[in-house]
Backbone as ProteinMPNN parsed JSONL, in Angstrom:
{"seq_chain_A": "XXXXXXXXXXXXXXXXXXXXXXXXXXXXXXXXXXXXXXXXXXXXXXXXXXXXXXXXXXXXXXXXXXXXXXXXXXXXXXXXXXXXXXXXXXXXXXXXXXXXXXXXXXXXXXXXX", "coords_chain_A": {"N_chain_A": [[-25.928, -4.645, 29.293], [-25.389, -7.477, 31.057], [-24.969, -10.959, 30.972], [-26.929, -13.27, 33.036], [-25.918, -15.022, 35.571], [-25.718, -17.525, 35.897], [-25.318, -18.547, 33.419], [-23.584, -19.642, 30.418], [-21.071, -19.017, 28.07], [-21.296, -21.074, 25.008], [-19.396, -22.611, 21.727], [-20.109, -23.326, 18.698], [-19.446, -25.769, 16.339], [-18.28, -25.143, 13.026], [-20.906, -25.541, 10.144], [-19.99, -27.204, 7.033], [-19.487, -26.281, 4.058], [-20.806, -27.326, 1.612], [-22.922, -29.927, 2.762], [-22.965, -32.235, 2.407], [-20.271, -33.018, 1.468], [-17.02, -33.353, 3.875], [-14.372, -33.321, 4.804], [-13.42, -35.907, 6.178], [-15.781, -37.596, 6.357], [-18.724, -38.312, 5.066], [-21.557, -35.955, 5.984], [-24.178, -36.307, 6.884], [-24.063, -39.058, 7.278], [-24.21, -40.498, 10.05], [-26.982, -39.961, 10.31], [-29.181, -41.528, 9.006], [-28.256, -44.648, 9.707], [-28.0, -47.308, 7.298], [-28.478, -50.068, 8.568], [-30.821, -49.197, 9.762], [-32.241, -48.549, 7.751], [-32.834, -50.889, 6.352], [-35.489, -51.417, 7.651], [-37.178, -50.558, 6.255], [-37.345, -51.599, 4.001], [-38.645, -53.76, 2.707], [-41.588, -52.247, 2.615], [-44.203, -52.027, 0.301], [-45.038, -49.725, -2.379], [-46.4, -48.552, -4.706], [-45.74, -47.981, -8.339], [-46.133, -46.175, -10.98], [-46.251, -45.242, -14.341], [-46.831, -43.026, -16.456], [-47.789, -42.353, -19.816], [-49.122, -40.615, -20.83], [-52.004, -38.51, -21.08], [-55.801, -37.695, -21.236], [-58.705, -35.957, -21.278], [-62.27, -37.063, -21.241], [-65.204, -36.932, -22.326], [-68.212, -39.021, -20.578], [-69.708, -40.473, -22.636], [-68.045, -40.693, -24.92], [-66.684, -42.03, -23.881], [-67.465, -44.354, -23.381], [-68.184, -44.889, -26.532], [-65.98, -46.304, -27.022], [-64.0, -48.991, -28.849], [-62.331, -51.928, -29.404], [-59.518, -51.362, -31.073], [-59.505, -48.577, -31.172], [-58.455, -45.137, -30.904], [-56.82, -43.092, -28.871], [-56.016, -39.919, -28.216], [-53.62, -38.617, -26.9], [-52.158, -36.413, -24.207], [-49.266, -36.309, -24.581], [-45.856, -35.92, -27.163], [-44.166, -37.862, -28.964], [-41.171, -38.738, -27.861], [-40.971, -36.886, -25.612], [-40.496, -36.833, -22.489], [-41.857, -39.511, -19.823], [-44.039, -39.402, -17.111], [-42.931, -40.807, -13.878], [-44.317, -42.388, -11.402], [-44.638, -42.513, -7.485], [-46.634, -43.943, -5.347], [-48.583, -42.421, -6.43], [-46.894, -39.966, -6.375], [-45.176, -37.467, -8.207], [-41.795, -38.543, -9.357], [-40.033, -38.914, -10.312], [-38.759, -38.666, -14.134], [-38.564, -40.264, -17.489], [-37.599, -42.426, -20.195], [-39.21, -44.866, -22.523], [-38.607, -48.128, -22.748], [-37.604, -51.262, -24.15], [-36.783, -54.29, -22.963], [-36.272, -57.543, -23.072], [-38.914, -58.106, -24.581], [-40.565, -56.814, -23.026], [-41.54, -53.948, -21.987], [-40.252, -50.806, -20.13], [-38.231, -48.652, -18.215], [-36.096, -45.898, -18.618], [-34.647, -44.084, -15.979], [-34.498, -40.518, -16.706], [-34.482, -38.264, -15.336], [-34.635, -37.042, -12.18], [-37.399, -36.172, -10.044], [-37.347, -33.001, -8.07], [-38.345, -32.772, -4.663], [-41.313, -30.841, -3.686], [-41.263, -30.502, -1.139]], "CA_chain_A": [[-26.561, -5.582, 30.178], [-24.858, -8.479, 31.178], [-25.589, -12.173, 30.93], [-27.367, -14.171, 33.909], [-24.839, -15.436, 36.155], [-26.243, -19.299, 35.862], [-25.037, -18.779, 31.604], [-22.266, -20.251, 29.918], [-20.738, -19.14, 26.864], [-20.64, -21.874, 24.203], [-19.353, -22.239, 20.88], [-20.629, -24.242, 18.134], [-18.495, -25.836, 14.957], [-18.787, -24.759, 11.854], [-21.197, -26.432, 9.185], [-19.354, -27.238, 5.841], [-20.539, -25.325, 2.903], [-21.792, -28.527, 1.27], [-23.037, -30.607, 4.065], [-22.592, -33.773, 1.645], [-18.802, -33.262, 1.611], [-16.346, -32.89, 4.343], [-12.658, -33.832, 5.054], [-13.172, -37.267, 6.468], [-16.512, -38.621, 5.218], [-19.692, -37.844, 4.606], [-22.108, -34.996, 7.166], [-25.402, -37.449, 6.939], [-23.575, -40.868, 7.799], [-24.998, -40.811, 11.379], [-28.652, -39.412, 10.408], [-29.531, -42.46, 8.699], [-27.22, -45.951, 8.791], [-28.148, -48.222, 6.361], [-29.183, -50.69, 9.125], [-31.934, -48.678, 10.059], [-33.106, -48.509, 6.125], [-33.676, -52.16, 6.039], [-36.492, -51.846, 8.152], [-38.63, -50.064, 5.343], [-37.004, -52.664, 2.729], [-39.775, -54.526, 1.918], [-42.901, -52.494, 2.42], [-44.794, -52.475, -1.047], [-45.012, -48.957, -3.181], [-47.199, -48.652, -5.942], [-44.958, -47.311, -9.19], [-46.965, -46.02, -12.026], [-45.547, -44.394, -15.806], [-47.849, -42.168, -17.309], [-47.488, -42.001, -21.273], [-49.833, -39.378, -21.652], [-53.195, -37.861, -20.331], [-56.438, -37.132, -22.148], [-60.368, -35.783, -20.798], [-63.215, -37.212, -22.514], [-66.858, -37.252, -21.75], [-68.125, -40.796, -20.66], [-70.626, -40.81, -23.587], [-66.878, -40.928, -25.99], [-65.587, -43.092, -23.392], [-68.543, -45.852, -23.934], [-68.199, -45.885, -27.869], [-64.357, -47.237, -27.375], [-64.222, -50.398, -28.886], [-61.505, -52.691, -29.841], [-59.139, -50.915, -32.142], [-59.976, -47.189, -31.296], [-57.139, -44.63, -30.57], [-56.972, -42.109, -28.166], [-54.758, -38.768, -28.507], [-53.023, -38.127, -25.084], [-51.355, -34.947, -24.061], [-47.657, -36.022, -24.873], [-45.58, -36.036, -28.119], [-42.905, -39.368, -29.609], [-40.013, -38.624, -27.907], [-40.727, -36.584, -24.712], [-40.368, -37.759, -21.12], [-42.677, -39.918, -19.444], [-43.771, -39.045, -15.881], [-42.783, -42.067, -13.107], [-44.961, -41.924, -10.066], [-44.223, -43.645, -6.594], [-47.794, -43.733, -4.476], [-49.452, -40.944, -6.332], [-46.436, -38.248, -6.214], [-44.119, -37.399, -8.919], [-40.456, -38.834, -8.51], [-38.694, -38.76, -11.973], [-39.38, -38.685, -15.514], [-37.83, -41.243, -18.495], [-38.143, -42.955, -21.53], [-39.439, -46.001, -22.596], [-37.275, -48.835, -23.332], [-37.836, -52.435, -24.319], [-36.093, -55.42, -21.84], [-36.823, -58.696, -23.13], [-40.08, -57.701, -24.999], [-41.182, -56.31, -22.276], [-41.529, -52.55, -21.551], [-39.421, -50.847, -18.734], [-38.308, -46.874, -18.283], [-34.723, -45.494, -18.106], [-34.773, -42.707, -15.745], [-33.49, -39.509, -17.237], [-34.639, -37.001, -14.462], [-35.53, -37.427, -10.7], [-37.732, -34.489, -9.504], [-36.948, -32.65, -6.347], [-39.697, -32.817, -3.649], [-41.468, -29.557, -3.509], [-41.463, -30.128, 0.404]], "C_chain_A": [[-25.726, -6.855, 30.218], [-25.964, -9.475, 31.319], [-25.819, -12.325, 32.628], [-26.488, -14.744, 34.599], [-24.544, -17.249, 35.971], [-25.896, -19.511, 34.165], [-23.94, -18.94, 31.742], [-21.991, -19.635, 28.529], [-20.316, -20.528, 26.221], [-20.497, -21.54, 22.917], [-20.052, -23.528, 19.94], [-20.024, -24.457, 16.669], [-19.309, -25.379, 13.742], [-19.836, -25.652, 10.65], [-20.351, -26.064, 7.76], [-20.132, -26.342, 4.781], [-20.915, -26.247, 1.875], [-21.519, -29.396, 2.271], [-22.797, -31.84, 3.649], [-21.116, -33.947, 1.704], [-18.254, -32.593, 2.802], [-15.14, -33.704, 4.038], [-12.835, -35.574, 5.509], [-14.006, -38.131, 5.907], [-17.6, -37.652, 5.807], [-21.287, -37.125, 5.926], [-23.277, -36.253, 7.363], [-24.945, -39.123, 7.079], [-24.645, -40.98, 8.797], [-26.6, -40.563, 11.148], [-29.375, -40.918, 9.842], [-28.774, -44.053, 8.245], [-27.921, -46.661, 8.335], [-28.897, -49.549, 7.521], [-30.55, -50.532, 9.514], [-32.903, -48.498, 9.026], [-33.8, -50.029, 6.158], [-35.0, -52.198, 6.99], [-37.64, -51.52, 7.205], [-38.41, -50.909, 4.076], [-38.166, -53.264, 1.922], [-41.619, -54.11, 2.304], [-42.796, -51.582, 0.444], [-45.282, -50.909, -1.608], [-45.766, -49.103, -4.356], [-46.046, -47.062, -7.091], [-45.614, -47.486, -10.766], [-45.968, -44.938, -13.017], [-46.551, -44.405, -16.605], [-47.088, -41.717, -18.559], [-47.826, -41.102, -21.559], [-51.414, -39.238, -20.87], [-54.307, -37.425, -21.467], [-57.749, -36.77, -21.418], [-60.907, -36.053, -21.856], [-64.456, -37.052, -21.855], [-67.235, -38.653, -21.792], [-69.032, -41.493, -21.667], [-69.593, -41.49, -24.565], [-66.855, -41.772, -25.365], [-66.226, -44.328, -24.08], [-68.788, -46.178, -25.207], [-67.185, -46.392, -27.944], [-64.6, -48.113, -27.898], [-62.202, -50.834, -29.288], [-60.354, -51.696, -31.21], [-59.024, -48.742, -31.974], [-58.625, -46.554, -30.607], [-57.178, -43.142, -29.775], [-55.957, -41.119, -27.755], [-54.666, -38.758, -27.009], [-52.359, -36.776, -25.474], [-49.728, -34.717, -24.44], [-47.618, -36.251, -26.451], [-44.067, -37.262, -28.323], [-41.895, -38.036, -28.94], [-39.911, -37.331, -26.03], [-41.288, -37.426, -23.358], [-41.352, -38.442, -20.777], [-42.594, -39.697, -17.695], [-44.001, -40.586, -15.273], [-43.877, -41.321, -11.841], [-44.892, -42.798, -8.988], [-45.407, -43.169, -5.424], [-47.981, -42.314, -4.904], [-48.507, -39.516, -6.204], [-45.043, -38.52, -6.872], [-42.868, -37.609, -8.424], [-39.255, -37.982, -9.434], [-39.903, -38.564, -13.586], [-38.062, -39.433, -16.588], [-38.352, -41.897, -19.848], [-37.929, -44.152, -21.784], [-38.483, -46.732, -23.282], [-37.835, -50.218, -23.439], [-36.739, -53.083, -24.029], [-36.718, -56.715, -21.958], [-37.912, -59.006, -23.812], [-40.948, -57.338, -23.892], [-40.643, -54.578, -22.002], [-41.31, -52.089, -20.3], [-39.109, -48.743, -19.324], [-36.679, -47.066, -18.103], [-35.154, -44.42, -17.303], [-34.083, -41.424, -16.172], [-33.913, -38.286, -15.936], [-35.038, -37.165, -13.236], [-35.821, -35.993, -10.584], [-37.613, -34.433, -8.098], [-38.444, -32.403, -6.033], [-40.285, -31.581, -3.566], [-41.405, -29.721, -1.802], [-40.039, -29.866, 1.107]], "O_chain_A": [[-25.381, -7.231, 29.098], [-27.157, -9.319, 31.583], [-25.121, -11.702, 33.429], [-25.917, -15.359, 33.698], [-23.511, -17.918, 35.939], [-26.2, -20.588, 33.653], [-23.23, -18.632, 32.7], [-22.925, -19.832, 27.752], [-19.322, -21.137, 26.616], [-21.08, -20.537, 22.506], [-20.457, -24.558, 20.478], [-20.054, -23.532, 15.857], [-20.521, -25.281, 13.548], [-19.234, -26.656, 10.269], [-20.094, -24.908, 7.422], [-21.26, -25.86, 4.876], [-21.562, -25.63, 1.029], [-20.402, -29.695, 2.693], [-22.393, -32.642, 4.491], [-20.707, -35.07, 2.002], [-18.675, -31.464, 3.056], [-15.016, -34.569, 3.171], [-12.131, -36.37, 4.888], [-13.672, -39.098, 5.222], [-17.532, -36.704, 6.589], [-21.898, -37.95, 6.606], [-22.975, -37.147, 8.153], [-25.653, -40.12, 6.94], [-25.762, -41.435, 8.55], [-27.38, -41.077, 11.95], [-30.277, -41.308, 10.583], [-28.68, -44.548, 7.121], [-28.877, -46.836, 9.091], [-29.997, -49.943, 7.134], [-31.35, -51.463, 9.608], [-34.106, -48.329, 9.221], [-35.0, -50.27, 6.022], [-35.558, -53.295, 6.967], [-38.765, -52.015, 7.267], [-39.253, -50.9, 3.179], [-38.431, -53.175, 0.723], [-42.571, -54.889, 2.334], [-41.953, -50.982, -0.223], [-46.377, -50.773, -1.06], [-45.513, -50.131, -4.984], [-45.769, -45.894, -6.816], [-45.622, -48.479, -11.493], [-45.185, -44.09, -12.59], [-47.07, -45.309, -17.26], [-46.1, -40.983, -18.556], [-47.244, -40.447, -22.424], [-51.739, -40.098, -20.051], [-53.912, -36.881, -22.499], [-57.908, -37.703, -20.631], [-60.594, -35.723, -23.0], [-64.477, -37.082, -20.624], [-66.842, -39.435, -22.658], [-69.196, -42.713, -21.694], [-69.884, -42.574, -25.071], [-67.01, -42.795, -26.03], [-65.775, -45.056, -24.964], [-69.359, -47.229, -25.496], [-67.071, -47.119, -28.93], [-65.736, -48.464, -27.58], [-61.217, -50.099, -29.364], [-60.866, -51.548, -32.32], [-58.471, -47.951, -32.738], [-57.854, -47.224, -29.92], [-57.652, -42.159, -30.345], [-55.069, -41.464, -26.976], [-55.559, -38.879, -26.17], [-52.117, -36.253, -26.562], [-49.092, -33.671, -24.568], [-48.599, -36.596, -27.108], [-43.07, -37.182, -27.605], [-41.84, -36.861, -29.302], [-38.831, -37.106, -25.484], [-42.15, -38.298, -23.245], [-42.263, -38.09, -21.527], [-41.551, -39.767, -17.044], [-44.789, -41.411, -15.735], [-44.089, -40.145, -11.544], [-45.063, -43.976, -9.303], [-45.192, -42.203, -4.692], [-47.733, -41.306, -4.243], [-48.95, -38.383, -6.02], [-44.138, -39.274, -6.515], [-42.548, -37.129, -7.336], [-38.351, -37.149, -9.382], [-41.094, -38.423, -13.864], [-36.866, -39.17, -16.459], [-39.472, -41.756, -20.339], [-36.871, -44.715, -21.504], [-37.709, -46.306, -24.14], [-38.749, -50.366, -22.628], [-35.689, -52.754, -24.582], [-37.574, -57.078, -21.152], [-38.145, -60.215, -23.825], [-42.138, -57.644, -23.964], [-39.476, -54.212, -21.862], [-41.878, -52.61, -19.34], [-39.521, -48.002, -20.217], [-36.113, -48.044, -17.613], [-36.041, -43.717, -17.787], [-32.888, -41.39, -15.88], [-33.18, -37.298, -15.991], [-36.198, -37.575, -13.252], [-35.124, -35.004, -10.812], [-37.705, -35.298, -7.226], [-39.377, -32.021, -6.74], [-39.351, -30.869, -3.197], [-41.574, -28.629, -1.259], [-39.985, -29.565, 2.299]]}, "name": "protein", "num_of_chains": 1, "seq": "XXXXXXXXXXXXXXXXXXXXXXXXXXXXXXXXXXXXXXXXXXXXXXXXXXXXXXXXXXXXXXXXXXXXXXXXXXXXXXXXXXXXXXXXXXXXXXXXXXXXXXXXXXXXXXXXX"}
């Protein structure tokens, strides 16, 4: 069967076999320039680091007092999960900056989407 008379053969270049590297510079330059980033610059993210996780019943919860210690789900020395609005990013470990408490990141997680 032949093509439609009103068709064109075209061809179409090759994609690189990592789309991050080619020969001159980089496949995603044009998809997003950097000018176009500053527009989301300064809205406001909520960034939460979870030490650890525990369920209680709110009867336990209400004898807490002053002093009382509550087992979480992690152990000294493994990761802590980072969270950026509610959805896992990375995971790191705590670090002290001044006497103040801060994270290194040791792992960014990939998006399940």
């Amino acid at each position: 069967m032949s093509p439609p008379k009103d068709t064109e053969n075209v061809t179409f270049a090759e994609l690189p076999d990592d789309p991050k590297k080619t020969d001159t510079d980089n496949f995603y330059d044009d998809m997003a320039p950097e000018k176009e980033l500053h527009a989301i610059y300064d809205i406001p993210v909520q960034v939460s680091a979870v030490l650890g996780r525990t369920t209680m019943q709110v009867s336990q919860l209400l004898k807490l007092g002053r002093g009382a210690v509550v087992n979480l789900d992690r152990r000294i020395g493994e990761p802590i999960d980072v969270y950026v609005n509610n959805r896992l990013v990375a995971r790191g470990e705590v670090v002290v900056v001044d006497d103040k408490l801060g994270i290194t990141m040791t792992e960014i997680v990939k998006s399940e989407n």
